[in-house]
C-alpha positions as CSV (number, residue, x, y, z in Angstrom):
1,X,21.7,-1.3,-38.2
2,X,20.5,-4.5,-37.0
3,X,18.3,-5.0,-33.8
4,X,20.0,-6.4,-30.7
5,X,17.7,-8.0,-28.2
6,X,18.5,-6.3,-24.4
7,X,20.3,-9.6,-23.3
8,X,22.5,-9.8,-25.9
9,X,23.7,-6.0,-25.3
10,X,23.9,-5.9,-21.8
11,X,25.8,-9.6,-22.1
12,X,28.2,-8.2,-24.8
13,X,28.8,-4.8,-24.1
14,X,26.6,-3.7,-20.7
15,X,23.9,-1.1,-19.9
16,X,25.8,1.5,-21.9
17,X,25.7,0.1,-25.3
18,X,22.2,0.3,-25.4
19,X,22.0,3.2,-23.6
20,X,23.2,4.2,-27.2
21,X,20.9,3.3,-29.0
22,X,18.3,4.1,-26.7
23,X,17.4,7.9,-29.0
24,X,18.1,10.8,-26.6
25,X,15.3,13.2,-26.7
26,X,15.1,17.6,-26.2
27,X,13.6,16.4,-23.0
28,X,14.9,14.6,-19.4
29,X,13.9,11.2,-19.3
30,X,14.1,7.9,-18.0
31,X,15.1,4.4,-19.5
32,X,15.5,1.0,-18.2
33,X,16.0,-2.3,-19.1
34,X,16.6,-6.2,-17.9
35,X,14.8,-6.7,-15.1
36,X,14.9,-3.2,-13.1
37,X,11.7,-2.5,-11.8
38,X,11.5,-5.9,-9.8
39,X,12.5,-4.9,-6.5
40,X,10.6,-2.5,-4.1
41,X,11.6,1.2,-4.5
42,X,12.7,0.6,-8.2
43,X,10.7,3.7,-10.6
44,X,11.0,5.8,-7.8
45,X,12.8,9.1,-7.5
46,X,15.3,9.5,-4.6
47,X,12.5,12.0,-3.1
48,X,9.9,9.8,-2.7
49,X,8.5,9.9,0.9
50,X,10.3,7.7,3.2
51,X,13.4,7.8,1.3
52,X,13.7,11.7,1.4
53,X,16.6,12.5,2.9
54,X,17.9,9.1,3.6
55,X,20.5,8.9,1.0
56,X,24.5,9.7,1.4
57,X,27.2,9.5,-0.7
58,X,29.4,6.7,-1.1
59,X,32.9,6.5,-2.6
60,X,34.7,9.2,-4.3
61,X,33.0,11.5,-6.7
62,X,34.2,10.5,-10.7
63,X,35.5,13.5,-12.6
64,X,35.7,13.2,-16.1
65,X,36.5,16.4,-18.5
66,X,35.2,18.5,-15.6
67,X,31.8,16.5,-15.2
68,X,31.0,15.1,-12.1
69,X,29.5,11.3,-10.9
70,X,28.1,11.0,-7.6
71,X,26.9,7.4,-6.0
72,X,24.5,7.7,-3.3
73,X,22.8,4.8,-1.1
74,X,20.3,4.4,1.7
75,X,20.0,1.5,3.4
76,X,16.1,2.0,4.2
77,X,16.0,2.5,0.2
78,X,18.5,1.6,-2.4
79,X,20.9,3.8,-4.5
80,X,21.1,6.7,-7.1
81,X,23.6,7.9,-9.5
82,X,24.0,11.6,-10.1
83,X,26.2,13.5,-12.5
84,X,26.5,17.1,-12.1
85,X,28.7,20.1,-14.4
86,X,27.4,17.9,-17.4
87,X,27.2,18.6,-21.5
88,X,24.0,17.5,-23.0
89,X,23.8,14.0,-24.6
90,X,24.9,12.8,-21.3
91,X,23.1,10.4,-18.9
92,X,23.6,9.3,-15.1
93,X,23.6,5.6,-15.7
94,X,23.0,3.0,-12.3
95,X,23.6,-0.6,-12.8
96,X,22.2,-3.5,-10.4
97,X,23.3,-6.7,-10.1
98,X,20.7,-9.1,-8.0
99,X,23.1,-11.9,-7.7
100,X,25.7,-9.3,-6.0
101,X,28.6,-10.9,-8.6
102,X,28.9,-6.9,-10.0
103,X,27.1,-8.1,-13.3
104,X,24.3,-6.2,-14.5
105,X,20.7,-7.4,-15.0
106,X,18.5,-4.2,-14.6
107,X,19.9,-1.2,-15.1
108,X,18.2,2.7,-15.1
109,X,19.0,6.5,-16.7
110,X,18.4,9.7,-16.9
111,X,19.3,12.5,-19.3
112,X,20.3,15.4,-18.7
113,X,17.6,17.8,-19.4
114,X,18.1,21.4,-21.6
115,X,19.2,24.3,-19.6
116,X,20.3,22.4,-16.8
117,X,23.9,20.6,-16.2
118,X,22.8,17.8,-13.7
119,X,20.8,14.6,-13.8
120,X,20.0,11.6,-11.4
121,X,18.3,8.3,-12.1
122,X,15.1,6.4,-10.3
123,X,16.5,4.3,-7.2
124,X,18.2,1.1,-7.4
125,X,17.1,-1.5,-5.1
126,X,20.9,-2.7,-4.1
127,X,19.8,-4.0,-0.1
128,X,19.6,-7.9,0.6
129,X,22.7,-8.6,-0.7
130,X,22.3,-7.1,-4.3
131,X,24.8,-4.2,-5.8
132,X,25.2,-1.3,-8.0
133,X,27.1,1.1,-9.5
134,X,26.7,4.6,-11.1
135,X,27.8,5.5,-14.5
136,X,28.6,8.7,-16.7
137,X,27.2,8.2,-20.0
138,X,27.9,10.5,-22.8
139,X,26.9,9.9,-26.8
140,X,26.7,6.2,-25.8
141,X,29.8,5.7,-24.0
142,X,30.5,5.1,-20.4
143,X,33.7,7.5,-19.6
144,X,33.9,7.1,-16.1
145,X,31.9,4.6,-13.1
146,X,32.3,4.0,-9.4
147,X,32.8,0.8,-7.9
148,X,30.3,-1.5,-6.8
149,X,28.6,-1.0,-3.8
């Protein structure tokens, strides 16, 4: 298999293709890529003091097979993806677009970890007019997402 660079992927194919090639290991954990990390609250969980409690769901949840995809935002702190009722080798997936054009350029997941049937990704930073959107991952392909937010 030949090496993709993280532009090329996420230009030709988004966050999910190299979610897939990202290997998925016996334990939770996170990934990233483009430039997530660059706004403030980005590597945080959702329960990070001072954004505790602050988050609500947004949009409908996404069913797909029976698994669940949840989008949650705070506007003190960002957004989250959840995915609940999930089979391993999934991930909750959130993409952000800084521009606010509903194009990805960072991007952050979470596996689901064994024994448990949930996951949810490190905060977005979608405030000052940038925008995400939450993902359901599964052996490297996106089955279901919400809308933009």
């Amino acid at each position: 298999m030949r090496r993709r660079t993280l532009q090329t992927l996420l230009a030709t194919s988004g966050a999910a293709a190299m979610l897939a090639l990202t290997p998925l290991t016996a334990q939770a954990a996170p990934y990233s890529g483009g430039n997530y990390g660059a706004y403030g609250f980005e590597g945080q969980y959702p329960t990070v003091s001072g954004c505790s409690g602050s988050f609500r769901q947004i949009g409908a949840t996404r069913t797909f097979e029976g698994m669940r995809l949840k989008y949650f935002y705070s506007d003190r702190c960002g957004s989250f993806a959840r995915i609940e009722n999930s089979r391993t080798n999934c991930a909750a997936l959130l993409e952000r677009s800084n521009s606010g054009a509903g194009r990805a350029d960072g991007w952050v997941s979470e596996t689901v970890d064994p024994g448990i049937n949930y996951a949810y990704t490190k905060i977005g930073n979608n405030l000052h007019g940038r925008v995400s959107r939450a993902l359901l991952v599964c052996d490297g392909h996106a089955l279901t997402h919400t809308n933009w937010y």
